[in-house]
C-alpha positions as CSV (number, residue, x, y, z in Angstrom):
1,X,29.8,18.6,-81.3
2,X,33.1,17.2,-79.4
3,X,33.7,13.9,-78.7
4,X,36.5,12.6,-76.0
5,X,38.1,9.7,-75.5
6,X,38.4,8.4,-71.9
7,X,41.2,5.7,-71.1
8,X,42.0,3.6,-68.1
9,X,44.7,5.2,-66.4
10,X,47.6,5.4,-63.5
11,X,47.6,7.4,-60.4
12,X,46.9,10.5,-60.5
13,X,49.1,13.1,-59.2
14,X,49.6,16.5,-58.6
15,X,48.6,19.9,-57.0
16,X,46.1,22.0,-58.8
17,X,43.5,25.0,-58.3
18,X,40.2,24.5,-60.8
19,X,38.7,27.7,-61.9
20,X,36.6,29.9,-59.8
21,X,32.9,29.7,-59.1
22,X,30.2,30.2,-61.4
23,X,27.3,30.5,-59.3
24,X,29.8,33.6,-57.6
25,X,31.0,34.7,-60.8
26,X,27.3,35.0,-61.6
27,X,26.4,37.2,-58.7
28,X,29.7,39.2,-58.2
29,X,28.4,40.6,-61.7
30,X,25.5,41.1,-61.2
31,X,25.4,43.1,-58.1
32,X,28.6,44.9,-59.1
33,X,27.0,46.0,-62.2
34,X,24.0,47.6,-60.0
35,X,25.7,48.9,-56.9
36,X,27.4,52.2,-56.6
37,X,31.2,52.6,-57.5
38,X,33.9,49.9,-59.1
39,X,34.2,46.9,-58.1
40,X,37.0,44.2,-58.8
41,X,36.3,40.8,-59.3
42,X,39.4,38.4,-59.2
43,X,39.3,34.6,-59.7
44,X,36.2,35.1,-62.0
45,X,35.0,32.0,-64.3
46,X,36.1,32.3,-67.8
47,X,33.1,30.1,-68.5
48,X,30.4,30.5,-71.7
49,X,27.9,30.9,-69.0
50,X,29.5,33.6,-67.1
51,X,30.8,35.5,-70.1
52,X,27.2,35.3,-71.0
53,X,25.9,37.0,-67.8
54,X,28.7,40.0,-68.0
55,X,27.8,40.5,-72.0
56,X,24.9,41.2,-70.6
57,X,25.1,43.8,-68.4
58,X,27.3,45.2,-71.6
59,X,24.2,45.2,-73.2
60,X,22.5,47.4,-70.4
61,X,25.1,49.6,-70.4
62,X,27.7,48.6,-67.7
63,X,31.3,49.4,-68.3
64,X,33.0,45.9,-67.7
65,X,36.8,46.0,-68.1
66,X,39.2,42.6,-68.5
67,X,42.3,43.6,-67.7
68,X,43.8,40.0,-67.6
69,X,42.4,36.4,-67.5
70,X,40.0,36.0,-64.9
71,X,39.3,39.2,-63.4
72,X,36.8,42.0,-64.6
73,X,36.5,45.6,-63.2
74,X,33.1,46.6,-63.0
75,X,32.1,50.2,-63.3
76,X,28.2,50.1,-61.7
77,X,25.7,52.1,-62.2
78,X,23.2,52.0,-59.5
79,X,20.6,50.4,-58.7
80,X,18.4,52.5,-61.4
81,X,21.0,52.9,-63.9
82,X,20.7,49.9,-66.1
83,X,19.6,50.9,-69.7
84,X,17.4,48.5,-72.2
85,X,19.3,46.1,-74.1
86,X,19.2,47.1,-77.9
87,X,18.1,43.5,-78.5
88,X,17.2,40.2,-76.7
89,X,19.6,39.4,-73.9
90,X,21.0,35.5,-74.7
91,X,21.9,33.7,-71.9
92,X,23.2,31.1,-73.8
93,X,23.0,27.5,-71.9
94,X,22.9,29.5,-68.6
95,X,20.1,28.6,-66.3
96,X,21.6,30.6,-63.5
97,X,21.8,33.6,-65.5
98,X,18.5,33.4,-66.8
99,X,16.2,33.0,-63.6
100,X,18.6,35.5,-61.7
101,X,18.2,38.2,-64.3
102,X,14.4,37.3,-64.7
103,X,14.5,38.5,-61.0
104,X,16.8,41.4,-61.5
105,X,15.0,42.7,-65.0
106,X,11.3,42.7,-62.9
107,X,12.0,45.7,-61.4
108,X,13.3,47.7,-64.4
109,X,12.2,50.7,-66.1
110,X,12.4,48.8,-69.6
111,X,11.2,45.8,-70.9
112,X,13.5,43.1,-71.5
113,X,13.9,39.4,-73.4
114,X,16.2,36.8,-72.3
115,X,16.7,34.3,-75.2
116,X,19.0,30.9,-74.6
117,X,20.4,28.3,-76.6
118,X,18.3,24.8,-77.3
119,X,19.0,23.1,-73.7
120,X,18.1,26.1,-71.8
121,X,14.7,26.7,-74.3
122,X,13.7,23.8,-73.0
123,X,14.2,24.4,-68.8
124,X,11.2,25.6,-67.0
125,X,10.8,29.3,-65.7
126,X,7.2,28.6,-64.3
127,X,9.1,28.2,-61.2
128,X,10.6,31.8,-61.1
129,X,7.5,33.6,-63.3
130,X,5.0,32.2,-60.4
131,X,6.0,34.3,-57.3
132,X,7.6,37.5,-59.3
133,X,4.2,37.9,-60.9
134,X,2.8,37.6,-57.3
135,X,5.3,40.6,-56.6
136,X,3.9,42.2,-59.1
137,X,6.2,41.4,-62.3
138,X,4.5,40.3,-65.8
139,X,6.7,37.8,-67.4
140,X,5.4,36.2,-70.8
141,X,6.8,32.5,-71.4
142,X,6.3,30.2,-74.4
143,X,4.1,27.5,-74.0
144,X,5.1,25.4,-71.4
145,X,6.8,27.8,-69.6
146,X,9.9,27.9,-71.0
147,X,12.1,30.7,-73.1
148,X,11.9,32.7,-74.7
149,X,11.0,34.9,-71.5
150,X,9.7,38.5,-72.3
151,X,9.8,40.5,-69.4
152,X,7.5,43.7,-68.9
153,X,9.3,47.4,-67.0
154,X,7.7,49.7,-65.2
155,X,6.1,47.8,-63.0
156,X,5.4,48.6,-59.4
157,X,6.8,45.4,-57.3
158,X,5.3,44.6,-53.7
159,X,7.6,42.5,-51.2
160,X,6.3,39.0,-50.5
161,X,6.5,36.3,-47.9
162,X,6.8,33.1,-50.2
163,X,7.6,29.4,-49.3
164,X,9.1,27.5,-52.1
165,X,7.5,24.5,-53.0
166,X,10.9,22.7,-54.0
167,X,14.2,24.0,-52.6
168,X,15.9,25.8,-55.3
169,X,18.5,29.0,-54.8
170,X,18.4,30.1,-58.3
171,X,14.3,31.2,-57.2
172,X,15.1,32.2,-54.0
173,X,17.4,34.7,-55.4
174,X,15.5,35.8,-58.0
175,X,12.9,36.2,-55.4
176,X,15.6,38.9,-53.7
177,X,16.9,40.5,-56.5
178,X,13.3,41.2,-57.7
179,X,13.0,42.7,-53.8
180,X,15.7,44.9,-54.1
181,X,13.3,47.1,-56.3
182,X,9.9,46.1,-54.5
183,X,7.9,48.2,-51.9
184,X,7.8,46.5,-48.0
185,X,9.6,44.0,-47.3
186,X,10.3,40.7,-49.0
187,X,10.5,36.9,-47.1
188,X,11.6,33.9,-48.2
189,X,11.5,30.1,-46.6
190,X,12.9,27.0,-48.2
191,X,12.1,23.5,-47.6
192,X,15.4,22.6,-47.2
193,X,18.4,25.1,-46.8
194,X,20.2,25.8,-50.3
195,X,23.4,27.3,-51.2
196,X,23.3,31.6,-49.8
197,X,26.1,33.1,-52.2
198,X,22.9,35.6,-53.0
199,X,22.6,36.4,-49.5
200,X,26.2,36.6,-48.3
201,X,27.2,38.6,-51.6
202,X,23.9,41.3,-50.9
203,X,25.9,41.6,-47.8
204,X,29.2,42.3,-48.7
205,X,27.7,44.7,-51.4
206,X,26.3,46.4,-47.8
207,X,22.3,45.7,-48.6
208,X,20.8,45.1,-45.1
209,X,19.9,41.4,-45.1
210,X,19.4,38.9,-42.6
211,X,19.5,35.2,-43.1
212,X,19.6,32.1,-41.9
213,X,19.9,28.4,-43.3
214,X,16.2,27.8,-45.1
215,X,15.1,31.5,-44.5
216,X,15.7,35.2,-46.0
217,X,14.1,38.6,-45.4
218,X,15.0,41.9,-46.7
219,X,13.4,45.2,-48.3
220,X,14.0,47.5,-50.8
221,X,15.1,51.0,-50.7
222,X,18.4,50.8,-49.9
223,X,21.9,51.0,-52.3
224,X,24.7,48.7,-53.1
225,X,27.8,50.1,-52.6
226,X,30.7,48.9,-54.6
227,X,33.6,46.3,-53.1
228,X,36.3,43.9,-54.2
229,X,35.0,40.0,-54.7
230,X,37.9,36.8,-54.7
231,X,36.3,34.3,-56.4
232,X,37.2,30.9,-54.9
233,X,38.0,27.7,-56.9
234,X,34.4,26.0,-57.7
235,X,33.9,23.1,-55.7
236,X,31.8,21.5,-58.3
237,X,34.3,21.6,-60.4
238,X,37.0,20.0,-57.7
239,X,34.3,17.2,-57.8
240,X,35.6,15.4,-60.6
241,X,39.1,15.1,-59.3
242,X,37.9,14.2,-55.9
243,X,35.7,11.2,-57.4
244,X,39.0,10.6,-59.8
245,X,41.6,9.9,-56.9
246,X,39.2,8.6,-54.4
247,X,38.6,5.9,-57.0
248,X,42.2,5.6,-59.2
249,X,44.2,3.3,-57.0
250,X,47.4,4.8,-55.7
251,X,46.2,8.3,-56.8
252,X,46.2,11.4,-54.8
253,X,45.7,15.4,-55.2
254,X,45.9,18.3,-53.4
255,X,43.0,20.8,-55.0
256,X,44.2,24.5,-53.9
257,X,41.7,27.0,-52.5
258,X,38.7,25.3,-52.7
259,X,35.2,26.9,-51.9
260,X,33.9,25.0,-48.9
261,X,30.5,26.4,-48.1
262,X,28.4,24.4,-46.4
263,X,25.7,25.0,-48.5
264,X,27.6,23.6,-51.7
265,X,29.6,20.4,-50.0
266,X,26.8,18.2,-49.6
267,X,29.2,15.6,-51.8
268,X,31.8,15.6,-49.6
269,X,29.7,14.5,-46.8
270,X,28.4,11.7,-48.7
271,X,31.6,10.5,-50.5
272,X,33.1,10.6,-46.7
273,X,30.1,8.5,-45.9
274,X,31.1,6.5,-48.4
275,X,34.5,5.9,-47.3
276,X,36.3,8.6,-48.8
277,X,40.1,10.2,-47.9
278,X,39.4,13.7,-48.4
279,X,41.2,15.7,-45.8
280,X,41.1,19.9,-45.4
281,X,43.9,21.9,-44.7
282,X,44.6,25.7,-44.6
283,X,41.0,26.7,-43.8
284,X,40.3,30.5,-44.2
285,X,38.2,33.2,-45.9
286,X,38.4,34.5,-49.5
287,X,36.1,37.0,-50.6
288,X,33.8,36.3,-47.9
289,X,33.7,32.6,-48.2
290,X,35.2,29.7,-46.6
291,X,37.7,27.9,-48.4
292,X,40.4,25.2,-47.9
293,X,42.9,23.3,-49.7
294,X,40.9,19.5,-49.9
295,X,43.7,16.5,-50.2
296,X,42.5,13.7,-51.5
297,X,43.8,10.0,-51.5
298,X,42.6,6.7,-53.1
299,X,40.3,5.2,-50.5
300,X,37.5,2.2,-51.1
301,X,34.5,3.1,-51.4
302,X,31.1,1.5,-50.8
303,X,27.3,1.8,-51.3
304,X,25.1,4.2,-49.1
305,X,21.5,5.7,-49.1
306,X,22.6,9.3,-49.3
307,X,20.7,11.2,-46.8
308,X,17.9,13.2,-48.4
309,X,18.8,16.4,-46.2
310,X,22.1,16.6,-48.3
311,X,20.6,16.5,-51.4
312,X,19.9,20.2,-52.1
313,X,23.8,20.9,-51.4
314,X,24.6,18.7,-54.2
315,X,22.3,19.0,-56.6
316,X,24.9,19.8,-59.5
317,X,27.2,17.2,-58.3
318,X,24.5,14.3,-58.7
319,X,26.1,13.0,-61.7
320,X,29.8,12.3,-60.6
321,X,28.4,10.7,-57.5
322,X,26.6,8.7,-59.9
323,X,30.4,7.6,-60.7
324,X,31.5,7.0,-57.4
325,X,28.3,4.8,-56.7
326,X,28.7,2.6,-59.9
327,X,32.5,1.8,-59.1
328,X,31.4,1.7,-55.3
329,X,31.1,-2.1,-53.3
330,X,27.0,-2.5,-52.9
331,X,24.5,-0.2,-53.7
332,X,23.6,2.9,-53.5
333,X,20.2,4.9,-53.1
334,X,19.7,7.9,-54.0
335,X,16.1,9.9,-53.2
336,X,14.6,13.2,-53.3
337,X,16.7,14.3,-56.1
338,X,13.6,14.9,-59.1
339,X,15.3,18.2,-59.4
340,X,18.0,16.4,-61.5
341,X,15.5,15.6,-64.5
342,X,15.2,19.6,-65.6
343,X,18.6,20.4,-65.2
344,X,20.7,20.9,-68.7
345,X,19.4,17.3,-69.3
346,X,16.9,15.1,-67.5
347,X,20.7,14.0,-65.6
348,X,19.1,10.5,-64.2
349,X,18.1,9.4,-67.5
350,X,21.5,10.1,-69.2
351,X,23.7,8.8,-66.6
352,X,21.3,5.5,-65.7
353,X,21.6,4.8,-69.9
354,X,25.6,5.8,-69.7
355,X,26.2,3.8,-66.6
356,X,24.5,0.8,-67.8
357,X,26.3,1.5,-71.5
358,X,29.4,1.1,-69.4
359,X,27.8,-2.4,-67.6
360,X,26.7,-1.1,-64.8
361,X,23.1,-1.9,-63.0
362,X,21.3,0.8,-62.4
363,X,17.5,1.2,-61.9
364,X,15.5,4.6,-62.3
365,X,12.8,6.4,-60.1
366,X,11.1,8.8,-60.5
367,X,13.5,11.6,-58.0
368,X,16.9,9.6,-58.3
369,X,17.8,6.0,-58.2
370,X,19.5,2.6,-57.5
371,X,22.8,2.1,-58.3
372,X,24.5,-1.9,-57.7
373,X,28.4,-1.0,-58.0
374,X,30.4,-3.4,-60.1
375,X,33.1,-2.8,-63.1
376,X,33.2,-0.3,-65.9
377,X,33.6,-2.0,-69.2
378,X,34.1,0.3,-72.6
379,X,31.8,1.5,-75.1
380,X,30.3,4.4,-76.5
381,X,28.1,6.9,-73.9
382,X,25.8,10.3,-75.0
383,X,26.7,12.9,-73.0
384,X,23.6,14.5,-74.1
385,X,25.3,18.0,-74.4
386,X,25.6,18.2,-70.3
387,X,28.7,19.5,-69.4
388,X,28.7,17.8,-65.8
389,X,27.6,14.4,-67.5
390,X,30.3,14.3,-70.0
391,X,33.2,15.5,-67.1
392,X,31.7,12.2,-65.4
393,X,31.9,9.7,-67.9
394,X,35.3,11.2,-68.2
395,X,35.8,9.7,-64.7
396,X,34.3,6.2,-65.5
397,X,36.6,5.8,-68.3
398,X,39.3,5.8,-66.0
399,X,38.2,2.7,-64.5
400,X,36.8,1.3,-67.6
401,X,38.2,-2.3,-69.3
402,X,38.2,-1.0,-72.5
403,X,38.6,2.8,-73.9
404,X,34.8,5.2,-73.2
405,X,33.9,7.0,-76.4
406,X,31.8,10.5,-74.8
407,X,29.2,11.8,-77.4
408,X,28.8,15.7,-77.4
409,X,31.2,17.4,-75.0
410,X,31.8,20.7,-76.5
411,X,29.3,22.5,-73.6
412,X,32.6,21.4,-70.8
413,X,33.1,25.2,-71.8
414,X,30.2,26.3,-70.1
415,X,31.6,25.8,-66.9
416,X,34.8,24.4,-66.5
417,X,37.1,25.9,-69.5
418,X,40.6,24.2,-69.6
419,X,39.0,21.0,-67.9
420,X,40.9,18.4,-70.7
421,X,43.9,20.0,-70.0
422,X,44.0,19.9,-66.2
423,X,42.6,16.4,-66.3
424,X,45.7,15.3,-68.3
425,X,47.9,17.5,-66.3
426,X,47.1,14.6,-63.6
427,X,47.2,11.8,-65.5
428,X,43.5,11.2,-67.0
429,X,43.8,9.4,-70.2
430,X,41.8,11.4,-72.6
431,X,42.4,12.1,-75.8
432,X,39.7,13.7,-78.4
């Protein structure tokens, strides 16, 4: 366990690119490690989770190369060309990892366990096990449906037309992945439209696919054919610093090359709802996405409902709006969010008992809450070993009367290595 210390602090200031995307990181390996050829992923997430997915496909016998710091050469080997592990996969805190592979792993010629540290035994997999085994896929779970997850090869996979019962893309692309190997042809509708780095990477990796915000179709029988992925900056990571300056008076930040798709930026329509001076500039394409340099300056911010048809594009940003709502003017409401309480942590219960640590009122419901903006004052807060949680109390403390003590902040690593450094870079007062 890590602890930081978050002080109140200056402007901030200064240009900066946060690392690359996980949830692309994820996939570039994924698919490169099954398509046809070598592939070359630059801008790729030096993150515990995304190191887990690559050791991984090690495991099954990919060839993956690191010839400097955030890039990986890929040697695939075909859509049938995976090999079984020589021992349980581990996934390590990666949720994203886990359900993709589960997807991925259905259709293999092996059998296969994907193991995970203590946060991620705990996250359910019903939701993933429930339309692969309607595909055809047997999947054993421990009790409660959670991991260990053993899943069964040789099994002959049938496409599917499935509506998800809650909007979530790490299912839907399981739910593709699996059909890459299935007979006929397999259909997916969401509630709500989430996040299609699954669908747009298929594409670039030349899988026939056709998609369209809230729906996906495609059908096996067909190859991947190796390309080149540029991983852009991850925009949940920019988060933090676009809460930090929007809030630090005087502050502002230019965040480089930022990935703006509009399936992910559901928190910059809300903060701009909220008042926010975030402005784009030097919009273009990397690596099939859109990105843009965001500039953001110190701007007043105050209370809103957020709009329930953002929500699923900011699912993993939920706690650092939590932030921006406690230091807001009036209150804010947020609604249709019960997808927060089986993420790392239950993330409404350990930022309602951080925020009101840190005096803030704050009252629970059962899918999000209702947050009274007023002033930080210090203390001590339990990051509950969630990286996003402990990046946002870093934020609070900035604002804070007194110094924030942050309980259990080693898992940052998971997804945003390098984070303390940056954040002082700028002017964050943090020390550990």
């Amino acid at each position: 366990m890590s602890d930081w210390i978050s002080a109140p602090a200056g402007p901030l200031r200064g240009e900066l690119r946060v690392p690359g995307d996980k949830s692309i990181s994820h996939r570039a390996i994924m698919l490169a490690a099954i398509a046809e050829g070598t592939s070359r992923i630059s801008g790729f997430l030096e993150g515990e989770d995304t190191r887990a997915t690559a050791r991984a496909f090690a495991q099954m016998g990919v060839r993956i190369d690191a010839p400097q710091a955030s890039e990986r050469i890929v040697h695939g080997v075909g859509l049938h060309g995976l090999r079984a592990a020589p021992k349980s996969i581990d996934c390590g805190n990666a949720g994203t990892g886990m359900r993709l592979l589960t997807g991925l792993l259905a259709g293999q010629r092996f059998d296969s366990t994907l193991i995970g540290d203590e946060s991620l035994s705990r996250r359910p997999m019903r939701r993933v096990i429930e339309p692969l085994s309607r595909m055809g896929a047997k999947i054993d779970a421990a009790e409660g449906g959670t991991p260990p997850l053993h899943i069964c090869g040789k099994r002959t996979l049938c496409g599917i037309g499935y509506e998800l019962p809650v909007a979530s893309a790490q299912v839907k692309s399981a739910i593709l992945l699996a059909g890459l190997y299935a007979q006929g042809e397999t259909r997916v509708r969401e509630p709500h439209p989430t996040r299609d780095y699954t669908e747009r990477m298929l594409a670039a990796f030349g899988w026939p696919i056709e998609f369209a915000p809230g729906r996906a179709r495609l059908s096996g029988g067909h190859r991947l054919c190796a390309t080149d992925i540029d991983v852009p900056a991850d925009f949940s990571s920019a988060a933090f610093f676009l809460v930090a300056a929007s809030l630090v008076p005087g502050s502002e930040l230019t965040l480089h090359a930022v990935g703006i798709n509009p399936r992910r930026t559901g928190l910059l329509s809300a903060l701009r709802l909220m008042g926010a001076d975030i402005r784009e500039s030097n919009a273009r394409c990397l690596g099939g996405e859109p990105v843009a340099d965001l500039i953001v300056r110190h701007a007043p911010l105050h209370g809103i409902e957020v709009p329930v048809e953002i929500v699923p594009d900011m699912i993993d940003e939920f706690p650092i709006l939590f932030v921006a709502a406690a230091a807001a003017g009036g209150a804010t409401r947020i609604r249709d969010a019960a997808e927060l309480r089986v993420k790392e942590s239950d993330r409404i219960a350990v930022m309602a008992k951080g925020l009101r640590e840190l005096g803030i009122r704050i009252e629970e419901t059962p899918d999000g809450a209702i947050i009274i903006g007023g002033k930080f004052v210090g203390g001590e807060v339990d990051s509950a070993g969630d990286h996003r949680c402990a990046m946002s109390f870093a934020v609070a403390g900035l604002l804070a009367r007194d110094a924030v003590r942050i309980r259990d902040c080693a898992n940052v690593a998971t997804s945003f290595p390098g984070f303390f450094e940056l954040a002082c870079a700028t002017g964050f007062g943090l020390a550990e």
